[in-house]
C-alpha positions as CSV (number, residue, x, y, z in Angstrom):
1,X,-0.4,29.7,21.8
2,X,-2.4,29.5,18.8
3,X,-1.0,26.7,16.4
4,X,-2.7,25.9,13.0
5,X,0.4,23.8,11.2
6,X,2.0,20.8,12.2
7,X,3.5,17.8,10.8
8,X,3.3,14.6,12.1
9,X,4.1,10.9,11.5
10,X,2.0,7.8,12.5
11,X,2.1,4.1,12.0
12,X,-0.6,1.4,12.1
13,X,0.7,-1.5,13.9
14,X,1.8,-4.7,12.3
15,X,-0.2,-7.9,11.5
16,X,1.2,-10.6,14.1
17,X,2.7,-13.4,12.6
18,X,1.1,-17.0,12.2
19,X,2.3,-19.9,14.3
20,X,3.9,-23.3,13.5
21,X,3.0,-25.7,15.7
22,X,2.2,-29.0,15.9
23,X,-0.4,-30.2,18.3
24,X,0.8,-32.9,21.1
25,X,-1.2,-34.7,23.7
26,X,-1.1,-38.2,25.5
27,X,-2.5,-41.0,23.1
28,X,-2.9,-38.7,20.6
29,X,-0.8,-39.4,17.5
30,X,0.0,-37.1,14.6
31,X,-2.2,-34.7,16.2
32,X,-1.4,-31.8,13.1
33,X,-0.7,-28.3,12.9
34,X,-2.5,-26.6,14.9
35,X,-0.5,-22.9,14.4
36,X,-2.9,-20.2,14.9
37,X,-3.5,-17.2,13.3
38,X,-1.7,-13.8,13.9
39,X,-3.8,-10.9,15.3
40,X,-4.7,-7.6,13.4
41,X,-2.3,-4.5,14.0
42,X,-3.9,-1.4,15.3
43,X,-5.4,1.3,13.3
44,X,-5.1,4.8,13.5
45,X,-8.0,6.7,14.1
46,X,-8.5,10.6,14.1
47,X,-11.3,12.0,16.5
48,X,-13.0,15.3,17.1
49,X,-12.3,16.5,20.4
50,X,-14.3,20.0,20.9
51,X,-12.5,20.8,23.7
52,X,-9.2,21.3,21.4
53,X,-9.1,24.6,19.3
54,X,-5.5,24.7,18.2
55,X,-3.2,21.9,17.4
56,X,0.0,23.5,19.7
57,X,0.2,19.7,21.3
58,X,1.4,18.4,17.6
59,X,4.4,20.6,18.3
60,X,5.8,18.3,21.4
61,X,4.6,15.0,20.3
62,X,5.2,14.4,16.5
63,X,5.6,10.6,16.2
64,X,2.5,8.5,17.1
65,X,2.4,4.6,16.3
66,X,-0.4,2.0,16.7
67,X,0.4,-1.5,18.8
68,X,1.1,-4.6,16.9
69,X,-0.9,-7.6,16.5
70,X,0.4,-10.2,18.7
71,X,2.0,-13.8,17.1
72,X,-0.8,-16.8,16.9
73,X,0.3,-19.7,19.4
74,X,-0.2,-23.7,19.7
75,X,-3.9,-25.3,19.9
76,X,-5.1,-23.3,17.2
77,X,-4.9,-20.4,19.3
78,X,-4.6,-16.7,17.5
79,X,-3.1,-14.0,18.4
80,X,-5.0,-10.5,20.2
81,X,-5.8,-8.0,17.9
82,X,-4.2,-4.8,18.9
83,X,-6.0,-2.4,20.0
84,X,-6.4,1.0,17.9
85,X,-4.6,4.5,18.5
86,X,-7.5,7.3,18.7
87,X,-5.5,10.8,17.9
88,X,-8.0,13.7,19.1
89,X,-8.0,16.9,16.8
90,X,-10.2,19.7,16.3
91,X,-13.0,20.2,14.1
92,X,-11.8,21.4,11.3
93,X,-8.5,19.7,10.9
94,X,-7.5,18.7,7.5
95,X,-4.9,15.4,6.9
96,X,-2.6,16.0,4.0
97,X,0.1,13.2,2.9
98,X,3.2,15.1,3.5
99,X,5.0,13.3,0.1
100,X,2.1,14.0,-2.4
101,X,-0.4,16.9,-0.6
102,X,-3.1,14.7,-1.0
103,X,-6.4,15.2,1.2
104,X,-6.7,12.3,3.4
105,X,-9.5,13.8,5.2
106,X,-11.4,16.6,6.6
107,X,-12.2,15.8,10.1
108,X,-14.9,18.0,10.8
109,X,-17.5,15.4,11.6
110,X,-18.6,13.5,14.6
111,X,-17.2,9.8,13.4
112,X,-13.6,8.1,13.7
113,X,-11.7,8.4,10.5
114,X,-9.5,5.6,9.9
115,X,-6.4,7.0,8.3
116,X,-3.8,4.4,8.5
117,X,-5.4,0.6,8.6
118,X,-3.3,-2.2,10.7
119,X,-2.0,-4.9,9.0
120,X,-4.0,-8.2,8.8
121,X,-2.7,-11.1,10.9
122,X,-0.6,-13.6,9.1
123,X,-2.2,-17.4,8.7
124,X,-0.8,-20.1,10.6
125,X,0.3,-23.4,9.7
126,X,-2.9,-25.1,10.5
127,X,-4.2,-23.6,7.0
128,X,-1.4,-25.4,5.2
129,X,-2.3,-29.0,5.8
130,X,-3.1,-30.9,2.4
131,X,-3.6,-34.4,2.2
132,X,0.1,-34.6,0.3
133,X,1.3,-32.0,2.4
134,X,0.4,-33.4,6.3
135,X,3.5,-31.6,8.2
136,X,3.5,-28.0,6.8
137,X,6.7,-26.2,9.1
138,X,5.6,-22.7,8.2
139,X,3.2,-19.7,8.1
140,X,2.6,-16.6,6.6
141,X,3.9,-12.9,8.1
142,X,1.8,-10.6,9.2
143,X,1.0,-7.5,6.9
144,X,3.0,-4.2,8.0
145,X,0.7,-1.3,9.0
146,X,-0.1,1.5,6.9
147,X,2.2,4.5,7.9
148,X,2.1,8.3,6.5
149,X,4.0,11.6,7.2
150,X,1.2,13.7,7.8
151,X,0.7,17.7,7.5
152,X,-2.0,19.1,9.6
153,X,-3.8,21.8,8.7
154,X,-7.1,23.8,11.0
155,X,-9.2,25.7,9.1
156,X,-12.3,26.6,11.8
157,X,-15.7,26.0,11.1
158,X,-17.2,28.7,11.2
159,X,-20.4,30.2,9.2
160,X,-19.6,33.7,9.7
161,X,-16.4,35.8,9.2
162,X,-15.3,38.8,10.9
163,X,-13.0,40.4,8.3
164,X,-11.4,44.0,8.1
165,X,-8.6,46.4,9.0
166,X,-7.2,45.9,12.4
167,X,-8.7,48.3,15.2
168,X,-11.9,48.7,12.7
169,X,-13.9,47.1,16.2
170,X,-14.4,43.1,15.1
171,X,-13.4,42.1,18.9
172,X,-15.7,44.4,20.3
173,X,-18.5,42.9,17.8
174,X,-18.1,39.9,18.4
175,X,-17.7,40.1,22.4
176,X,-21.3,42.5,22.6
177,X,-22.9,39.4,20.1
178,X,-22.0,36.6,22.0
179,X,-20.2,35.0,25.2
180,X,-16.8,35.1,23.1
181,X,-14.1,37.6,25.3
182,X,-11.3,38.4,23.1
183,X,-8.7,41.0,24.3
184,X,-10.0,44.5,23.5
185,X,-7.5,47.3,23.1
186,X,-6.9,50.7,21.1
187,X,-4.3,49.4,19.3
188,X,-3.5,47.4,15.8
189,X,-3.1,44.3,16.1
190,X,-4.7,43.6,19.8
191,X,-5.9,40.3,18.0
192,X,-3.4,37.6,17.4
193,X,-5.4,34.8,17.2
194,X,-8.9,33.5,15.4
195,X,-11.5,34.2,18.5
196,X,-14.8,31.9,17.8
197,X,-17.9,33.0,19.3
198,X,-21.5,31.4,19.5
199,X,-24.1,34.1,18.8
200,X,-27.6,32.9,19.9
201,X,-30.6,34.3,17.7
202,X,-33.1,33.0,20.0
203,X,-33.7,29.7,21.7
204,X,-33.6,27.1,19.0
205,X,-31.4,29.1,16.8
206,X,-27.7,29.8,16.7
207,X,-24.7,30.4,14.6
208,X,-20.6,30.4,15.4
209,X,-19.0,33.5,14.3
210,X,-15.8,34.0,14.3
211,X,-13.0,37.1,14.8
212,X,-10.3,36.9,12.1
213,X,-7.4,38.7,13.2
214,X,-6.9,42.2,11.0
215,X,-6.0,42.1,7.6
216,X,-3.8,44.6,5.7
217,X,-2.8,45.5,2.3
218,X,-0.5,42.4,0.9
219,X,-1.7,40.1,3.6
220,X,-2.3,37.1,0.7
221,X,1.3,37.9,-0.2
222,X,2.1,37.4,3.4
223,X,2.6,40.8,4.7
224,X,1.5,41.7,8.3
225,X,-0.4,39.1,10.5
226,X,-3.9,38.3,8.6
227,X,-2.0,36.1,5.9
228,X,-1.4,33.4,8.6
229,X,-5.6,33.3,9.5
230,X,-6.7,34.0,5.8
231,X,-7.6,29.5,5.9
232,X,-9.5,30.5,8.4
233,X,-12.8,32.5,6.1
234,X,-12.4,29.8,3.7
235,X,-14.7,27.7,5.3
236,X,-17.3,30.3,6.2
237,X,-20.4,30.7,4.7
238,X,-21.0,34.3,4.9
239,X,-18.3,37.1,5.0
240,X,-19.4,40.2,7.9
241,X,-16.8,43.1,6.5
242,X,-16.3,45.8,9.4
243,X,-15.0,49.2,7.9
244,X,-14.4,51.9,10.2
245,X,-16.8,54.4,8.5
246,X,-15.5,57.6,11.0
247,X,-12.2,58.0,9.4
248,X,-11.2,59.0,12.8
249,X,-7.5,57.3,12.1
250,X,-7.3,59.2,8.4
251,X,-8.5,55.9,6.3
252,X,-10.7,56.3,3.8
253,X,-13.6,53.4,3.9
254,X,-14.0,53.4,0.9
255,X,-10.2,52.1,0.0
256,X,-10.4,49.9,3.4
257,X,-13.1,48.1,1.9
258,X,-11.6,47.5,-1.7
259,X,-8.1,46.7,-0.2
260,X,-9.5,44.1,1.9
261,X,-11.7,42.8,-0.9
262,X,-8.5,42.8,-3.0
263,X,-6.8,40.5,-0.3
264,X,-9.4,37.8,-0.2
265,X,-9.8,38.0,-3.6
266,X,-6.2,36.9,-4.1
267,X,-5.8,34.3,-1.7
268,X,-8.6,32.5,-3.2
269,X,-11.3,33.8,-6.2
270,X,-13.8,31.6,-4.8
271,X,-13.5,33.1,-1.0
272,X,-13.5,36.9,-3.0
273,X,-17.5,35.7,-4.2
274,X,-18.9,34.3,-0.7
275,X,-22.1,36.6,0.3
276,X,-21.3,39.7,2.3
277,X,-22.5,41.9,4.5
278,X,-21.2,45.2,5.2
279,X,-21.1,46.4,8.8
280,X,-20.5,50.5,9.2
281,X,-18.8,50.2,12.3
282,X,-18.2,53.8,14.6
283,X,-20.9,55.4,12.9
284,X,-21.2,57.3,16.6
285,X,-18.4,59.0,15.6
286,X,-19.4,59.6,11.9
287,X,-20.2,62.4,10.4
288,X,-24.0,62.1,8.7
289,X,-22.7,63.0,5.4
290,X,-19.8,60.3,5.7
291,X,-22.3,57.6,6.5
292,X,-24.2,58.5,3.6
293,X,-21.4,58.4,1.0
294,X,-20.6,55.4,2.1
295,X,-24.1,53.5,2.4
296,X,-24.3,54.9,-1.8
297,X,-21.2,53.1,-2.4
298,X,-21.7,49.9,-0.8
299,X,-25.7,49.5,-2.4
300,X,-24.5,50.3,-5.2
301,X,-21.9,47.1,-4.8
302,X,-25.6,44.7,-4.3
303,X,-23.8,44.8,-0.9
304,X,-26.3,45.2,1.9
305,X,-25.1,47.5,4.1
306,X,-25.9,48.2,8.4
307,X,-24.5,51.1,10.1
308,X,-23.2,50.0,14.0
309,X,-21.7,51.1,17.2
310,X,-19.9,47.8,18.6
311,X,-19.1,49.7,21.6
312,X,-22.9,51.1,22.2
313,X,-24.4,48.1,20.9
314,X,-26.4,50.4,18.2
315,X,-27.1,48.4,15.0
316,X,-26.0,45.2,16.1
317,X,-28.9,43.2,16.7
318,X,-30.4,44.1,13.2
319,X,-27.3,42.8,12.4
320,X,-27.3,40.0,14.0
321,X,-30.9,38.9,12.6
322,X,-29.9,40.0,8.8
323,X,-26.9,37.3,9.4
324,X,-29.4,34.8,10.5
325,X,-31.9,35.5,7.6
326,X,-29.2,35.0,5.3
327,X,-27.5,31.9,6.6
328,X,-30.9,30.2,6.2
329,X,-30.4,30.4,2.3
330,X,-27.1,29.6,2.2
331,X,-25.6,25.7,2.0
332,X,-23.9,24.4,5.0
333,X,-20.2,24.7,6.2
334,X,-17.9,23.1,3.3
335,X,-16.6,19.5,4.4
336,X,-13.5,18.7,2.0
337,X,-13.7,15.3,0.0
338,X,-10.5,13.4,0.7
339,X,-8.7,13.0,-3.0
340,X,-8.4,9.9,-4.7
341,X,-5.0,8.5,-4.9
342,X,-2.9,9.3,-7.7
343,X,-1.3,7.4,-10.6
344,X,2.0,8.6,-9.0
345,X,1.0,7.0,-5.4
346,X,-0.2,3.5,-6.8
347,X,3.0,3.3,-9.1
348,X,5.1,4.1,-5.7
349,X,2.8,1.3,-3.7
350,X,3.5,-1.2,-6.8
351,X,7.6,-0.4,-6.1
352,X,6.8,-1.8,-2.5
353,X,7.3,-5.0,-3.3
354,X,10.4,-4.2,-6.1
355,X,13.4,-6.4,-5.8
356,X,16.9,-5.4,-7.1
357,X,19.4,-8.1,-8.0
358,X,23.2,-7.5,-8.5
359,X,26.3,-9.8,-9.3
360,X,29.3,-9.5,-7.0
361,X,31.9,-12.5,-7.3
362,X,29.8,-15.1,-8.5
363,X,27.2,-14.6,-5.9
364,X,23.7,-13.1,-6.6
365,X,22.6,-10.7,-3.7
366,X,18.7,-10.2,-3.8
367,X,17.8,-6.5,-2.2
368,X,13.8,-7.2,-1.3
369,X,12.9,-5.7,2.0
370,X,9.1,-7.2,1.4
371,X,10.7,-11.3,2.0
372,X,12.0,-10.0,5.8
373,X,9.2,-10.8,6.9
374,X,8.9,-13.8,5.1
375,X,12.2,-15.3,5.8
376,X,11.2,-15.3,9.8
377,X,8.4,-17.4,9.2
378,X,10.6,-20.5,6.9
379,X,12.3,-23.0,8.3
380,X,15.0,-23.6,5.3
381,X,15.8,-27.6,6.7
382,X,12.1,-28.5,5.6
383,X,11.5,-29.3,2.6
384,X,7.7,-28.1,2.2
385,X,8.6,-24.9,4.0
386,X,11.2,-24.4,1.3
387,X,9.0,-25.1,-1.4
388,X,6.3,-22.5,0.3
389,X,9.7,-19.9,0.0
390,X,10.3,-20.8,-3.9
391,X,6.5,-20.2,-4.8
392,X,7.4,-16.4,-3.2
393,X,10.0,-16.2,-5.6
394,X,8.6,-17.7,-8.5
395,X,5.2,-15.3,-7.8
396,X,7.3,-11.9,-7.0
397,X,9.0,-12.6,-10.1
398,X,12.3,-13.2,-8.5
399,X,13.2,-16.2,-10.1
400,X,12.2,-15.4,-13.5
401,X,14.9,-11.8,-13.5
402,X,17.5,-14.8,-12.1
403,X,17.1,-17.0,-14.9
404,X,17.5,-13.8,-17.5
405,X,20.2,-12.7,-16.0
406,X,22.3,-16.3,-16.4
407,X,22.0,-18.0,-13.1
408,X,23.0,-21.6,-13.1
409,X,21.6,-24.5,-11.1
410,X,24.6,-24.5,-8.6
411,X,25.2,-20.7,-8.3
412,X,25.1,-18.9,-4.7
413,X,22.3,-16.7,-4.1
414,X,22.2,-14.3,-0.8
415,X,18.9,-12.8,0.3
416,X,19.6,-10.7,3.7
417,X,22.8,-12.8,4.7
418,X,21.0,-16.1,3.9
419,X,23.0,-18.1,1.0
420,X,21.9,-21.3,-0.8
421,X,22.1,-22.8,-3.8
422,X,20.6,-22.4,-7.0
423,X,17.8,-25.0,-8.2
424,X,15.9,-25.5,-10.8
């Protein structure tokens, strides 16, 4: 099963949380903190995997999360990083952020992309020590993991496109050019799926071609199969258009060729000016007279134009070497820049760490989920620890919407179940 779409979610793993401890040996006194240091979450990386050509395992597994750092321990000792979660893809595969669209990346090359980074380890109490402050009782939280809904998208790398009618002979082209063996029948439609192929010009010298399954009249508008394989040309570099020049099914090429011109220029304008090539295909079965006509329209396009036989092999190695000619002149395969992130998306990230405060009873009930993980890490009978937790509020801004809002030195204030008393 050919899949091109799927939608998946993934999750770097969570910084581990610093330690408090204290350190105690035999005739040692006040040996100190000695809390160590939380370990990095796991990152998510994305991989090429050549031996993947469709993304039909996305469709079963659809929720992939990284390992979390583990918590720092006593004698200084930090905690293991996790280790990261490699995701294999195809070439080709684009990473959108489900919420906004936004390109992530276009993993078409042969390094990791890091798409969602694991948190950093949180600092144990061995940091805190001051000379005023000798017996610090807490630590930081570890940072949570980057997480995204991601849409996945495969547009093949390819540098040359088979496109055209269905039944115009594309399969048998591109099974007599190279090692490619797609299904071959007299039929519309006998092609259901992209077919790549590796055609070999000579020993040094190669290029990937591949068999877009037939196009027809209001494919860009989704009509008949092509629509769903019309991403796959917009990578190619050069455009091969197969017409059936014998007219043996009661087309006109001439129509074939500006319908299917029509089609790609709709789907994208840019696509509609890539080079092409024209390929005559079934000119066995052509009339002289018809090939003729035909050739004269085409040149007169600035299209070159080759008359073929898929079946009887005629044409297609001057074919073949005209591709090569031309791909020598034209810029490589197009590699997408991911997008910079938008206004929208740093404004969201800032609302993170927003806090809402409302009044019920004469209680203040603080809604911040970015202090959970803070609150695990205080011990609220120490003093210093509870002065580390008021700094958080004073610095998030907490405090300061309290005070405007008429809080009194006495008044109750719940954060997640936790209540104490106001002070200034």
């Amino acid at each position: 099963m050919f899949v091109d779409k799927a939608r998946i979610t993934i999750k770097a793993g969570n910084g581990g949380n610093g330690a408090v401890s204290f350190h105690r040996e035999k005739y040692v006194n006040a040996g100190g903190p000695d809390g160590g240091d939380g370990g990095k979450g796991g990152d998510v990386v994305f991989v090429v995997d050549d031996n993947m050509s469709t993304l039909v395992d996305f469709r079963y597994k659809r929720k992939f999360a990284a390992e979390n750092g583990q918590n720092g321990g006593s004698n200084r000792c930090s905690g293991r990083s996790a280790e990261d979660l490699i995701i294999k893809v195809p070439r080709g595969t684009l990473l959108r952020d489900s919420e906004t669209g936004r390109l992530l990346a276009d993993i078409s090359g042969d390094r990791p992309y890091v798409i969602a980074k694991g948190g950093r380890g949180g600092a144990g109490n061995q940091h805190f020590a001051t000379a005023t402050r000798q017996i610090p009782r807490f630590a930081k939280p570890g940072i949570p993991g980057e997480s995204y809904d991601l849409t996945m998208e495969l547009k093949l790398l390819a540098d040359v496109g088979l496109v055209g009618f269905p039944n115009v002979g594309k399969s048998t082209l591109i099974s007599v050019v190279s090692a490619a063996k797609p299904k071959i029948a007299n039929y519309h439609f006998t092609t259901l799926s992209p077919v790549l192929g590796v055609v070999k010009l000579d020993e040094h010298k190669s290029f990937v071609m591949a068999d877009i399954p037939g196009l027809i009249e209001g494919a860009s508008e989704g009509v008949g199969l092509g629509h769903e394989f019309l991403r796959h040309v917009d990578r190619c570099r050069l455009i091969v258009h197969v017409v059936d020049v014998s007219g043996i099914e009661g087309r006109d090429p001439v129509e074939d060729f500006h319908a299917i011109n029509r089609e790609l220029r709709n789907f994208s304008e840019e696509l509609a000016n890539r080079p092409q090539i024209v390929a005559a295909n079934k000119c066995d079965m052509a009339a002289p007279e018809q090939i003729e006509a035909f050739r004269t329209f085409v040149e007169n396009q600035g299209i070159p134009f080759f008359e073929i036989s898929a079946a009887t092999t005629q044409g297609t190695r001057e074919l073949v070497e005209e591709v090569g000619k031309r791909l020598d002149t034209l810029p490589p395969i197009t590699e997408y820049e991911p997008e910079p992130i938008s206004v929208e998306e740093l404004e969201a990230k800032k609302s993170a760490k927003q806090f809402e405060i409302t009044v019920e009873n004469g209680v203040y009930y603080i809604d911040a989920p970015f202090l959970e993980p803070v609150l695990s890490t205080v011990n609220m009978e120490d003093y210093e620890s509870l002065q580390y937790f008021q700094r958080v509020l004073r610095f998030s801004g907490i405090i300061d919407k309290l005070e405007e809002m008429g809080i009194q030195e006495g008044d109750t204030v719940d954060i997640f179940g936790l209540q104490f008393d106001f002070v200034k």
